[in-house]
C-alpha positions as CSV (number, residue, x, y, z in Angstrom):
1,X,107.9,17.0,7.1
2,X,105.1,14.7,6.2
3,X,101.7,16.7,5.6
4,X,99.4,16.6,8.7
5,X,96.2,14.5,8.7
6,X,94.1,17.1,9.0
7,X,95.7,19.5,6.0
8,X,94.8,16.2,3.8
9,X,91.0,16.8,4.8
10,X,91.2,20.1,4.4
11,X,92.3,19.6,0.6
12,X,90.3,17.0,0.3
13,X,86.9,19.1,1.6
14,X,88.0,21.4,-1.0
15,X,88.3,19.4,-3.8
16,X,84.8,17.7,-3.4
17,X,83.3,20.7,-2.6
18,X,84.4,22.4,-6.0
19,X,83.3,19.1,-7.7
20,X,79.8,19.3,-6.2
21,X,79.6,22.9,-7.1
22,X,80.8,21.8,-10.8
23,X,78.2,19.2,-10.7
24,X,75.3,20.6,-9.5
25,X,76.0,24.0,-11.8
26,X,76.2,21.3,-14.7
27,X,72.6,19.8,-13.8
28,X,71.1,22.9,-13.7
29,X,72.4,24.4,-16.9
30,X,71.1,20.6,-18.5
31,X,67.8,20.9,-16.5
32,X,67.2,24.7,-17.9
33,X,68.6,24.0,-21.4
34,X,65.8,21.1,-21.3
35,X,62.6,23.5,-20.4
36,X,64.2,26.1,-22.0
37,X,63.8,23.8,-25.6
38,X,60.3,22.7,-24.6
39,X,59.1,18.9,-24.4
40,X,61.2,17.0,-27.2
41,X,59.9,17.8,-29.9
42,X,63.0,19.2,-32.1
43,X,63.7,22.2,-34.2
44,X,63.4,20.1,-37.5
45,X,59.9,20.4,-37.4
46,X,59.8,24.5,-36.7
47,X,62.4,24.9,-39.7
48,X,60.9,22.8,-41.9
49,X,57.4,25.4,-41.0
50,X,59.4,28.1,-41.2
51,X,60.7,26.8,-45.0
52,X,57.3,25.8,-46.2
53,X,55.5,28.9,-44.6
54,X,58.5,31.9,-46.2
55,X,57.8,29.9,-49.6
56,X,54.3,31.3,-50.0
57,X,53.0,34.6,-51.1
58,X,49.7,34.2,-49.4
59,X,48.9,31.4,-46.9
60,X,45.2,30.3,-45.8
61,X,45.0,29.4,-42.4
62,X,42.0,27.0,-41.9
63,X,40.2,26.8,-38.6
64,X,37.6,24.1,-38.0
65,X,34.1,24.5,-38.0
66,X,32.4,25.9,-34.9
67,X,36.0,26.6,-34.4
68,X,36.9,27.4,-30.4
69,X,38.1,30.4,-28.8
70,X,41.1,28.3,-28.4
71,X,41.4,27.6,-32.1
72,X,40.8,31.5,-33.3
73,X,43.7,32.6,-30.9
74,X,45.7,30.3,-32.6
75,X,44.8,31.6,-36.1
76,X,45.7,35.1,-34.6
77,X,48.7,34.2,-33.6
78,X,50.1,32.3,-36.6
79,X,48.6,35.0,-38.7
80,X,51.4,37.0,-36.7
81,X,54.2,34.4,-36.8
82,X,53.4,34.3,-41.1
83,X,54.0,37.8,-41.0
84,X,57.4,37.6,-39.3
85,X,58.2,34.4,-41.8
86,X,57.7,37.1,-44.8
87,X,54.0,35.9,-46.1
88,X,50.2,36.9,-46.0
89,X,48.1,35.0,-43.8
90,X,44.2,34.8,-44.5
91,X,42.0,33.5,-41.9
92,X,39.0,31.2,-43.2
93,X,36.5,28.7,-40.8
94,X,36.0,25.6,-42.6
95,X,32.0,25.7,-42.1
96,X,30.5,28.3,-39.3
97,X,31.1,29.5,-35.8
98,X,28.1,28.5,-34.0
99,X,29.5,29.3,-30.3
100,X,28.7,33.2,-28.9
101,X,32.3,32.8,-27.2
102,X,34.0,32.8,-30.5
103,X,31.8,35.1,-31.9
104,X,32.3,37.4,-29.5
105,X,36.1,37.0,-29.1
106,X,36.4,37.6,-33.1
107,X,34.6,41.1,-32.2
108,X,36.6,42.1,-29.5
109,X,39.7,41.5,-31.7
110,X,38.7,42.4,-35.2
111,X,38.8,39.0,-36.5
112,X,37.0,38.0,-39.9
113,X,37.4,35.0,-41.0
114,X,35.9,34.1,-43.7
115,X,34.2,30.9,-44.7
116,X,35.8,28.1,-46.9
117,X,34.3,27.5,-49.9
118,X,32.1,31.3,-49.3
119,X,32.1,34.2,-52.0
120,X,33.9,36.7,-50.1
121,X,37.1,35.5,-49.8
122,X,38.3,32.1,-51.6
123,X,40.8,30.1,-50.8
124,X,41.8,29.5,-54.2
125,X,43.6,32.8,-54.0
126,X,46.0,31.4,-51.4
127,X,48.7,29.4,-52.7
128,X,48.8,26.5,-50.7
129,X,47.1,26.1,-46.8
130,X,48.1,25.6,-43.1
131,X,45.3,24.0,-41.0
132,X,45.2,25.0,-37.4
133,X,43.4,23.1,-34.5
134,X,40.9,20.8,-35.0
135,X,40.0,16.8,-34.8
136,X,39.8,14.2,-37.6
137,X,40.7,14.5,-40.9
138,X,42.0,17.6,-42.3
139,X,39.6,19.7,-44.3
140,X,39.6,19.1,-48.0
141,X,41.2,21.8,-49.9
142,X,40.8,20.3,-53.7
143,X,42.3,23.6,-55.0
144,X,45.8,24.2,-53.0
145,X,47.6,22.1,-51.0
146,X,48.0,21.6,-47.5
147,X,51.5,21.9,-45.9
148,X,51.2,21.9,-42.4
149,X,48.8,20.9,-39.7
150,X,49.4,22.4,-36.3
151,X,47.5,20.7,-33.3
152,X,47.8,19.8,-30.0
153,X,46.1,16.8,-30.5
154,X,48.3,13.5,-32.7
155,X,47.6,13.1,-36.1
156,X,47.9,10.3,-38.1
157,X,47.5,11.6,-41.4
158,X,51.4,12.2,-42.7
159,X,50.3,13.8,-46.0
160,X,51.5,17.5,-45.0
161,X,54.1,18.7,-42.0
162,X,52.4,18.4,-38.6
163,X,53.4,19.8,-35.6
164,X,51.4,18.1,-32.8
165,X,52.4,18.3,-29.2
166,X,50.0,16.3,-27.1
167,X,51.5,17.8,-23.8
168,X,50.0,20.7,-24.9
169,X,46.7,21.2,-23.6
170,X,45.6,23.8,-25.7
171,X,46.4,25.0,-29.7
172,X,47.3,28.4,-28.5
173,X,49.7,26.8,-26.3
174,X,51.9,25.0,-29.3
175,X,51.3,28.3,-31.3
176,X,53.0,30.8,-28.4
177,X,55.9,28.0,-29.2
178,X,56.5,28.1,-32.3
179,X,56.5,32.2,-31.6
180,X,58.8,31.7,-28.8
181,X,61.2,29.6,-31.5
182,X,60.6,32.7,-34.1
183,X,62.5,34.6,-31.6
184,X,60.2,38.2,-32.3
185,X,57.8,39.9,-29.4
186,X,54.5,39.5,-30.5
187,X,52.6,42.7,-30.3
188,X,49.9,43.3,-27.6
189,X,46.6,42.0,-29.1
190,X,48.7,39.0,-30.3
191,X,49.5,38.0,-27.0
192,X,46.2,38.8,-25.4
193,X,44.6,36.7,-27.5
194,X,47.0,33.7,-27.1
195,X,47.0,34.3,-23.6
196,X,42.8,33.4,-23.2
197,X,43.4,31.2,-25.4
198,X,45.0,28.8,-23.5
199,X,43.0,30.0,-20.4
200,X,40.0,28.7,-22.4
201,X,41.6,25.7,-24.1
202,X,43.1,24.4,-21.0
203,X,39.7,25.6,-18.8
204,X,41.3,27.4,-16.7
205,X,43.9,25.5,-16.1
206,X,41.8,22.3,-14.8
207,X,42.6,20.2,-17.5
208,X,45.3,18.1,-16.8
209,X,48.3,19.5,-18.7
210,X,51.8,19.5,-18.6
211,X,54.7,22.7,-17.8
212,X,54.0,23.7,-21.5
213,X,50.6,25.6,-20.7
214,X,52.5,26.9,-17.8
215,X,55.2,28.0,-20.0
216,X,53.7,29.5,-22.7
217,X,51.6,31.7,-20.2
218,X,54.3,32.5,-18.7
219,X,55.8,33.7,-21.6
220,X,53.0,35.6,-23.1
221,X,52.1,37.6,-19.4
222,X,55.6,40.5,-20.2
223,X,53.2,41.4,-23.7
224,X,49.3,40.7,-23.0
225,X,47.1,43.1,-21.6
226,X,46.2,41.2,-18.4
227,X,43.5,43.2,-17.1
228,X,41.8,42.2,-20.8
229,X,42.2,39.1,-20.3
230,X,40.3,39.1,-16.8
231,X,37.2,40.8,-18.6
232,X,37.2,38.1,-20.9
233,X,36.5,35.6,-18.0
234,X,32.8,37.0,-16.9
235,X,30.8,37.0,-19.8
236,X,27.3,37.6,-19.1
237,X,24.7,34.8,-19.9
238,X,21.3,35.6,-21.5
239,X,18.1,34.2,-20.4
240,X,17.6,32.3,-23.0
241,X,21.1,30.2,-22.0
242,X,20.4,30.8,-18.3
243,X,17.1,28.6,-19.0
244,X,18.6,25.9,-21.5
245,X,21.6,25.5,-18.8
246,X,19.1,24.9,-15.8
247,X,17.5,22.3,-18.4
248,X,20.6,20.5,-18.9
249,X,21.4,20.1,-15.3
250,X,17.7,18.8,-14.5
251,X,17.5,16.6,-17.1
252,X,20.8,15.4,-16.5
253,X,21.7,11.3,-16.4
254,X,25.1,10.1,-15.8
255,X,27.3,6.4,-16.4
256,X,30.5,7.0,-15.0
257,X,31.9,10.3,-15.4
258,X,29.8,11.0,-18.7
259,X,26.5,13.5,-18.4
260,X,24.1,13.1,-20.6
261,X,20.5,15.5,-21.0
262,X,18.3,16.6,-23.3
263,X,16.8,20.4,-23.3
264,X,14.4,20.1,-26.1
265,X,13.6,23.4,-27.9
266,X,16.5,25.6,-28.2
267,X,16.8,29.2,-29.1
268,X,20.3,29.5,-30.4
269,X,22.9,26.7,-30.7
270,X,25.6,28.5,-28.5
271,X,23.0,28.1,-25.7
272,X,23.4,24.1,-25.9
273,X,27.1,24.3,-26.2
274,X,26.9,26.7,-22.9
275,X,25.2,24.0,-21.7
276,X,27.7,21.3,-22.0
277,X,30.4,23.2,-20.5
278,X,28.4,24.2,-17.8
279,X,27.8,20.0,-17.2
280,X,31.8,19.7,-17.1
281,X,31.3,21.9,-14.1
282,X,29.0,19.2,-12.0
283,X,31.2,17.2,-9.6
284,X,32.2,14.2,-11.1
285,X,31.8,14.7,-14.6
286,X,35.0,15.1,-17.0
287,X,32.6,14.4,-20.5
288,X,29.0,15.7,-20.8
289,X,27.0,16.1,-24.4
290,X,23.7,17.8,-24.6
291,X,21.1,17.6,-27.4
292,X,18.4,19.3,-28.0
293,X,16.1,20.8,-31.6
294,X,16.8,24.1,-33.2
295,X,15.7,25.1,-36.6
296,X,14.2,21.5,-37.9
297,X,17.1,19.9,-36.8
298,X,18.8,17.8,-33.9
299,X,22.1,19.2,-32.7
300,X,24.6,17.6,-30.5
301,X,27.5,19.0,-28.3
302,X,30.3,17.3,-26.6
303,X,32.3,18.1,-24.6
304,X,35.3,16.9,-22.6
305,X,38.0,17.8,-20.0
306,X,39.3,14.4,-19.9
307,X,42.4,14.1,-22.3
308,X,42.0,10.0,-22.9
309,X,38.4,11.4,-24.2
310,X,38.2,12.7,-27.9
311,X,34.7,14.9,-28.5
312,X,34.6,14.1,-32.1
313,X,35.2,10.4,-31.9
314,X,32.1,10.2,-29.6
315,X,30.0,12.2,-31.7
316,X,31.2,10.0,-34.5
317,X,31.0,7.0,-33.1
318,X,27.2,8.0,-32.4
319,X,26.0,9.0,-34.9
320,X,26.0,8.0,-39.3
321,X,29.9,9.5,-40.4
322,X,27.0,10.7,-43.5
323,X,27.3,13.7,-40.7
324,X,30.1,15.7,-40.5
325,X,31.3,16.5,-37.1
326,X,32.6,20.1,-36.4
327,X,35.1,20.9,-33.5
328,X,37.9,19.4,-31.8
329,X,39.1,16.7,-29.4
330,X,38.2,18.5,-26.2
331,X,34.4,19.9,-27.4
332,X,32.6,19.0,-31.0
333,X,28.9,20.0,-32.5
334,X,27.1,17.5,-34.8
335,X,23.5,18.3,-36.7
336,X,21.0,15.9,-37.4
337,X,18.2,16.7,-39.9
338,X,15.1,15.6,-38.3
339,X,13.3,14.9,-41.9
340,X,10.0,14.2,-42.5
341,X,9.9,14.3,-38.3
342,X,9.8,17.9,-38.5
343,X,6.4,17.9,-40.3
344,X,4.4,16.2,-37.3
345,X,1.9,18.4,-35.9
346,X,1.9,19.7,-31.9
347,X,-0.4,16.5,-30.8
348,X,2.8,14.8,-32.2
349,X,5.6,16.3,-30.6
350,X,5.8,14.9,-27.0
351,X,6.3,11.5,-28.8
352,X,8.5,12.7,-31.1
353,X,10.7,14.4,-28.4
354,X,10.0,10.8,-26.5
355,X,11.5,9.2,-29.0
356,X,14.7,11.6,-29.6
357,X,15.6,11.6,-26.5
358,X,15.6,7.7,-26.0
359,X,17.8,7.2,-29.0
360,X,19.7,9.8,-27.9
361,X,20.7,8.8,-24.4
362,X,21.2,5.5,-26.0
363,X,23.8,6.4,-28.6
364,X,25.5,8.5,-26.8
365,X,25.7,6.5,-24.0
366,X,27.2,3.4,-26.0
367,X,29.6,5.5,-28.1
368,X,30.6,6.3,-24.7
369,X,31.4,3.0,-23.8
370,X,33.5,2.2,-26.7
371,X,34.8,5.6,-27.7
């Protein structure tokens, strides 16, 4: 007897249903393999690192000058991944560390980098360099080579390995990564660190960032000491900031969604750069830079939440390149000698200041513009 119409269905429900279930189990197993491997950028690149890094007896890790909370966590944390690759890290700032933040974070986790080029510690004892974070060009290093350049930011100098993932909206993101790929548990402090790192790179979050952020704090959350982490967040501000920050927002002018002030007389440098990231704050406003005179000399912060923005190509763009700009893509410092300026008397200085803060609004402005 011929089989009934409705045993056909029956067979045929079952069939599609157990292709469907094939089908979507096969999506999903492609979908997780896909996050699970990150945002494209393929394993050549983290065994090549892995090669270059296992090949040295003792590595310098180079952070930028004025280098961020964001880039120091990243030092940490490849400090940790040398380790696991079988070589000595050494942790050097190519010029100084201006901001309290990062002053402060190297204090609370016994960090001491030392300075390129200083007596302490020289980099010509390392055998060859890694560079970590940054903008521009990569630091000069005359006496060992650079291999690898790690950033989150492109590159387009192809002299050493880079490993650049411009989804990433912070460095500590790309190192948690590459510490992921190294398949070993980083230890507490490691993770901590990493962990406000891309807090502070990513500003919280507000920055607009891909999953990898996401991910990578994700990841880091099972090891970090998360109640640490939230202490990190409040840091008081003195009254010398307090004053320089309620400066900046009166003296405040804006084109488009860049802030522009002058506060005149400052009393450390960090106070300025509080400044600025305080103006990324106002509503509105995704770049700000803020200028003002400490010790003879006119400094300049920038900084930015927008990612089509790059700090140090306004600063550069602003001022002589005879000035070297220190920082990265998302906030930068340049200082300007005031010269023979710095000898005028106290009838002298309200045109003086006049005069800074013209050419000031006026270059920054314009870079602006064009940047």
């Amino acid at each position: 007897m011929a089989p009934s119409i409705a045993s056909n269905t029956t067979e045929l429900l079952v069939v599609v249903s157990v292709a469907m279930l094939f089908v979507g189990g096969l999506a999903f197993y492609v979908i997780q393999t896909l996050l699970d491997r990150g945002d494209g950028d393929d394993f050549e690149s983290f065994d090549e690192l892995r090669r270059l890094v296992s090949a040295q007896d003792r590595l310098a890790v180079i952070l930028p000058a004025g280098a961020s909370i964001d880039a120091l966590a990243a030092g940490l944390g490849f400090q940790a991944v040398c380790r696991e690759f079988g070589a000595t890290a050494r942790l050097f700032v190519d010029g100084e560390l201006t901001s309290e933040d990062s002053k402060t974070f190297c204090n609370l986790f016994d960090l001491d980098p030392a300075r390129v080029g200083g007596a302490s510690r020289n980099v010509a004892d390392c055998d060859a360099a890694v560079v970590i974070g940054g903008a521009g060009a990569i630091p000069n290093c005359s006496s060992i080579p650079v291999v690898a350049v790690i950033r989150h930011r492109q590159l387009t100098d192809e002299s050493a390995l880079t490993i650049t993932r411009p989804e990433d909206g912070a460095t500590s993101t790309t190192v948690t990564e590459i510490v992921r790929r190294a398949e070993f548990a980083p230890n507490q402090r490691v993770a901590t660190a990493l962990l406000y790192g891309i807090r502070a790179g990513t500003g919280e979050f507000r920055r607009p960032t891909g999953e990898n952020d996401h991910r990578a704090a994700a990841y880091l959350h099972s090891f970090a000491d998360l109640g640490r982490v939230e202490e990190l967040h409040a840091p008081s501000i003195s009254d010398e900031s307090f004053d320089v920050i309620g400066d900046a927002i009166n003296n405040r002018e804006r084109r488009s969604s860049f802030a522009v002030t002058n506060v005149g007389l400052v009393p450390t440098v960090s106070a300025l750069e509080e400044a600025a990231g305080t103006l990324l704050r106002v509503e509105g406003v995704s770049t700000a830079a803020v200028f003002g005179i400490h010790d003879e000399t006119i400094v300049i912060s920038c900084q930015t939440d927008d990612v089509r923005m790059n700090a140090v190509d306004v600063l550069e763009e602003a001022f002589d390149d005879t000035y070297d700009v220190a920082g990265n893509a998302d906030a930068s410092l340049v200082r300007v000698p005031l010269g023979i300026f710095s000898e005028t008397g106290v009838s002298e200085n309200e045109t003086l200041d006049e005069l800074i803060d013209l050419s000031g609004r006026k270059a920054l402005f314009n870079a602006f513009e064009t940047a």
